[in-house]
LOLUM-252239 format. One line per field, with one value per residue (C-alpha): x, y, z; residue in three letters; chain. Coordinates in Angstrom, 3 decimals. Layout:
// LOLUM-252239
X: c(X/...)
Y: c(Y/...)
Z: c(Z/...)
type: c(ALA/...)
mol: c(A/...)
***
This chain:
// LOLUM-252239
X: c(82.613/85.753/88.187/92.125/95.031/98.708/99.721/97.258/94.902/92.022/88.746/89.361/89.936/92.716/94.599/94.612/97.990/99.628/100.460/103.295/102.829/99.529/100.827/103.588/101.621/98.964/102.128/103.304/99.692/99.545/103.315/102.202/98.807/100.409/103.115/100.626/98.683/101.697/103.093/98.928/99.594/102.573/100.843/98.009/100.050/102.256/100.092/98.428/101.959/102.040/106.026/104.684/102.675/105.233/105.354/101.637/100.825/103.292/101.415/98.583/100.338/101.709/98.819/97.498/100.338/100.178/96.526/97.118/100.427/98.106/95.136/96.925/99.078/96.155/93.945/96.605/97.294/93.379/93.417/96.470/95.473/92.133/94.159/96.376/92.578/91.230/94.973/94.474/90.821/89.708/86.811/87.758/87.165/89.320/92.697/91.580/92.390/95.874/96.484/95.577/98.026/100.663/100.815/100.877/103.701/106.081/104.573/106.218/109.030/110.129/109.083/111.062/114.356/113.881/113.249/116.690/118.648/118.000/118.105/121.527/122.328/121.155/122.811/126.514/125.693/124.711/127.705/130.309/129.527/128.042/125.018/122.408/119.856/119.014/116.903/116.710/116.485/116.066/112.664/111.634/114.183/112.057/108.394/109.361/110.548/107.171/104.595/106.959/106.633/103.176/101.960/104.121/102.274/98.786/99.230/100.905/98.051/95.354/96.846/96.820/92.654/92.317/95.009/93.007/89.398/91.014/91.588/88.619/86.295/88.535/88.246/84.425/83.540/86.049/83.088/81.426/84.471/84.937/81.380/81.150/84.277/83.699/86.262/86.545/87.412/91.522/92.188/94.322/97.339)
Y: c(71.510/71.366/73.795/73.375/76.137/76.582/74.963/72.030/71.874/70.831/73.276/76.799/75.679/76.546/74.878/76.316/77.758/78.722/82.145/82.209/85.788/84.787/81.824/82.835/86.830/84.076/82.390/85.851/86.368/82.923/83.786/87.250/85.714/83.081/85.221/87.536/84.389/83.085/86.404/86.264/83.122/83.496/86.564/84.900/82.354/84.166/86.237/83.535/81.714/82.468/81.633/80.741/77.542/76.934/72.826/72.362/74.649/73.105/70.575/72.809/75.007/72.741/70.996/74.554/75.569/72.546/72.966/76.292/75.482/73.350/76.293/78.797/76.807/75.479/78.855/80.914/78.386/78.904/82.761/82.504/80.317/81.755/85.449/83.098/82.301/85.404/87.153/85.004/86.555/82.926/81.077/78.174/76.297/73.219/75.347/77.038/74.312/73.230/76.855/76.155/73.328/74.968/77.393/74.739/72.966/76.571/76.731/73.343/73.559/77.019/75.477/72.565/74.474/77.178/73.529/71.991/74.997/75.158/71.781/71.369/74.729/73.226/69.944/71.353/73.705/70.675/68.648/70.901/72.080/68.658/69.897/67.915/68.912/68.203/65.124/64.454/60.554/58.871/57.744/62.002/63.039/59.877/61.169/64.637/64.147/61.770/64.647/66.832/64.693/63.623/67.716/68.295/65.105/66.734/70.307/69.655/67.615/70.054/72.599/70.928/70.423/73.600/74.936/73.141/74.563/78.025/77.901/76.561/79.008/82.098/80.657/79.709/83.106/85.271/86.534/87.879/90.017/91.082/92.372/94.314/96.883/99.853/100.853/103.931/104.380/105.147/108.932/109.567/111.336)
Z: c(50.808/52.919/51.540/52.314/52.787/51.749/54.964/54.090/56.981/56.091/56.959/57.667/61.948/63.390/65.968/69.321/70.572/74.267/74.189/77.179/77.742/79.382/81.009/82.477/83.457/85.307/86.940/88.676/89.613/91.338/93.205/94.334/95.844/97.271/98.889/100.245/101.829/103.316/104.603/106.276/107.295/109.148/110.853/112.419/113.450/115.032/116.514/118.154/119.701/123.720/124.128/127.450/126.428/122.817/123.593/123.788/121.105/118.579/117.405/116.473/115.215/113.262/111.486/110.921/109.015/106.559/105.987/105.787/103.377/100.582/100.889/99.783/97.128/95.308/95.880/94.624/91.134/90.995/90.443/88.726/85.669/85.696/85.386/82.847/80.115/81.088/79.575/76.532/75.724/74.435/75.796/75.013/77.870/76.488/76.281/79.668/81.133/79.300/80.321/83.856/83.832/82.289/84.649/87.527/85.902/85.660/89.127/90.358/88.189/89.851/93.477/92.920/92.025/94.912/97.266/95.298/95.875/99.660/100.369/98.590/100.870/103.567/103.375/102.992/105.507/107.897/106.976/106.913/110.734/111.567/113.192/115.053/116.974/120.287/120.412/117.122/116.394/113.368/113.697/114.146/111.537/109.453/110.771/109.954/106.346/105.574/106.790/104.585/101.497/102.049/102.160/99.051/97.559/98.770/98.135/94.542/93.995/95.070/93.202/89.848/90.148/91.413/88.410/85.931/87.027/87.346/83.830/82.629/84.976/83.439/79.859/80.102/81.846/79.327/77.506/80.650/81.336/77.839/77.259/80.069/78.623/76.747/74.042/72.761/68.897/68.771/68.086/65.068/64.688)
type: c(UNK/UNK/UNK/UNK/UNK/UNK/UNK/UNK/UNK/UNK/UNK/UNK/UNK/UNK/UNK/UNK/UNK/UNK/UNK/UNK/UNK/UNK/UNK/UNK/UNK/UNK/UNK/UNK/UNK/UNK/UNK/UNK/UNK/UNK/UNK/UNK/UNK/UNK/UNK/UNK/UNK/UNK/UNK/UNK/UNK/UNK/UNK/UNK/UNK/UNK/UNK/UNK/UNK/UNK/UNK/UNK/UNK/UNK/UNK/UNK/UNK/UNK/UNK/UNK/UNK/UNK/UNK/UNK/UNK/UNK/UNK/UNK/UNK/UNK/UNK/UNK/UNK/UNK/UNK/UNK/UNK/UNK/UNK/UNK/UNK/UNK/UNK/UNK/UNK/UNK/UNK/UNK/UNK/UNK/UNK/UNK/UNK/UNK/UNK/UNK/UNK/UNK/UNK/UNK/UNK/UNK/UNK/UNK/UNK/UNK/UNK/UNK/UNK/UNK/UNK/UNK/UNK/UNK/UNK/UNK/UNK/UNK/UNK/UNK/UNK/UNK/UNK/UNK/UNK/UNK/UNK/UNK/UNK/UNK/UNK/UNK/UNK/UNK/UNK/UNK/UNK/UNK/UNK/UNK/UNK/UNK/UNK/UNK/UNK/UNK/UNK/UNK/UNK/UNK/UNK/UNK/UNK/UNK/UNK/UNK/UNK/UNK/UNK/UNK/UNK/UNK/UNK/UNK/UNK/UNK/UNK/UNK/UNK/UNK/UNK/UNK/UNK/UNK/UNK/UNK/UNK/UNK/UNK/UNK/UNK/UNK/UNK/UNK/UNK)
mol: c(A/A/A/A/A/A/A/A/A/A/A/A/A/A/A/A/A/A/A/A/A/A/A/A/A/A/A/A/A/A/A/A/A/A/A/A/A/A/A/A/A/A/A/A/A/A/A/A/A/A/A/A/A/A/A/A/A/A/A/A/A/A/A/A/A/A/A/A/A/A/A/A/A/A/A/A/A/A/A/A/A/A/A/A/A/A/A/A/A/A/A/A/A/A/A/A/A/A/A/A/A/A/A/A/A/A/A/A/A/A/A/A/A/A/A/A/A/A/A/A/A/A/A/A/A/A/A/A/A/A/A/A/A/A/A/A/A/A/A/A/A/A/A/A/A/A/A/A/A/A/A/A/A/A/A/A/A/A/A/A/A/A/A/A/A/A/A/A/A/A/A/A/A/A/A/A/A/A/A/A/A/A/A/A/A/A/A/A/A)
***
């Protein structure tokens, strides 16, 4: 017998809901971890610059810092939404993963306005003191802003699969972490 409520909804299933409070406490996760990888990052590679050698080291240096760039993005989304299902106490592995995504979309939509509100900087900045490097062509200037795009592309990308299974992995393991608490009974006053 299916039995219907006030609302009527049919069974006694209720539909799942995003609690933001989760979402956006798995979002803060994700930017602290991803600050402290960069803030690594940028140490190593630092440390490993001779200023003697800089040319032929560039373009190492380089390629290590993009790879390095879409690790950490996508690792830190990973704990982050898996933080994010884990908040939410649910295993439901289905919402784990709209969680997981949510949390990569704040993610890019706060990345994208920090990126808009430098470039924009940036720009006025350039054309107001009509800057331009030395040796800058177009076809570098063109080269430069494709690698740019294309890491964006790759690291966004990344991020969103590795988003989604962080918040299915936090979600489906949920009951692992909850069973393994004690609670003691609250003392009344």
């Amino acid at each position: 017998m299916v039995s219907t409520t006030a609302e009527g909804a049919i069974g006694s299933h209720e539909h799942p809901r995003m609690h933001w409070g989760a979402v956006f406490a798995g979002w803060f996760i994700a930017t602290g971890m991803a600050g402290l990888l960069y803030l690594f990052g940028l140490a190593v590679g630092l440390s490993a610059v001779d200023p003697y050698h800089a040319a032929a080291e560039a373009r190492g240096l380089s390629v290590g810092a993009v790879v390095w760039l879409i690790l950490t993005w996508a690792a830190a989304l990973w704990i982050g939404s898996m933080f994010a299902s884990w908040f939410e106490g649910s295993n439901d592995t289905e919402m784990g993963v709209i969680r997981g995504v949510t949390v990569w979309g704040v993610a890019m939509t706060a990345t994208g306005l920090l990126v808009a509100s430098g470039t924009t900087r940036f720009l006025l900045f350039a054309t107001s003191a009509t800057l331009s490097p030395v040796g800058a062509t177009a076809a570098a200037t063109a080269h430069s802003t494709a690698v740019a795009m294309w890491t964006g592309f790759i690291g966004a990308a990344l991020a969103l699969i590795a988003s989604a299974f962080g918040g299915w992995t936090g979600a489906h393991h949920v009951a692992r972490i909850y069973h393994l608490r004690t609670y003691r009974p609250h003392a009344r006053l």
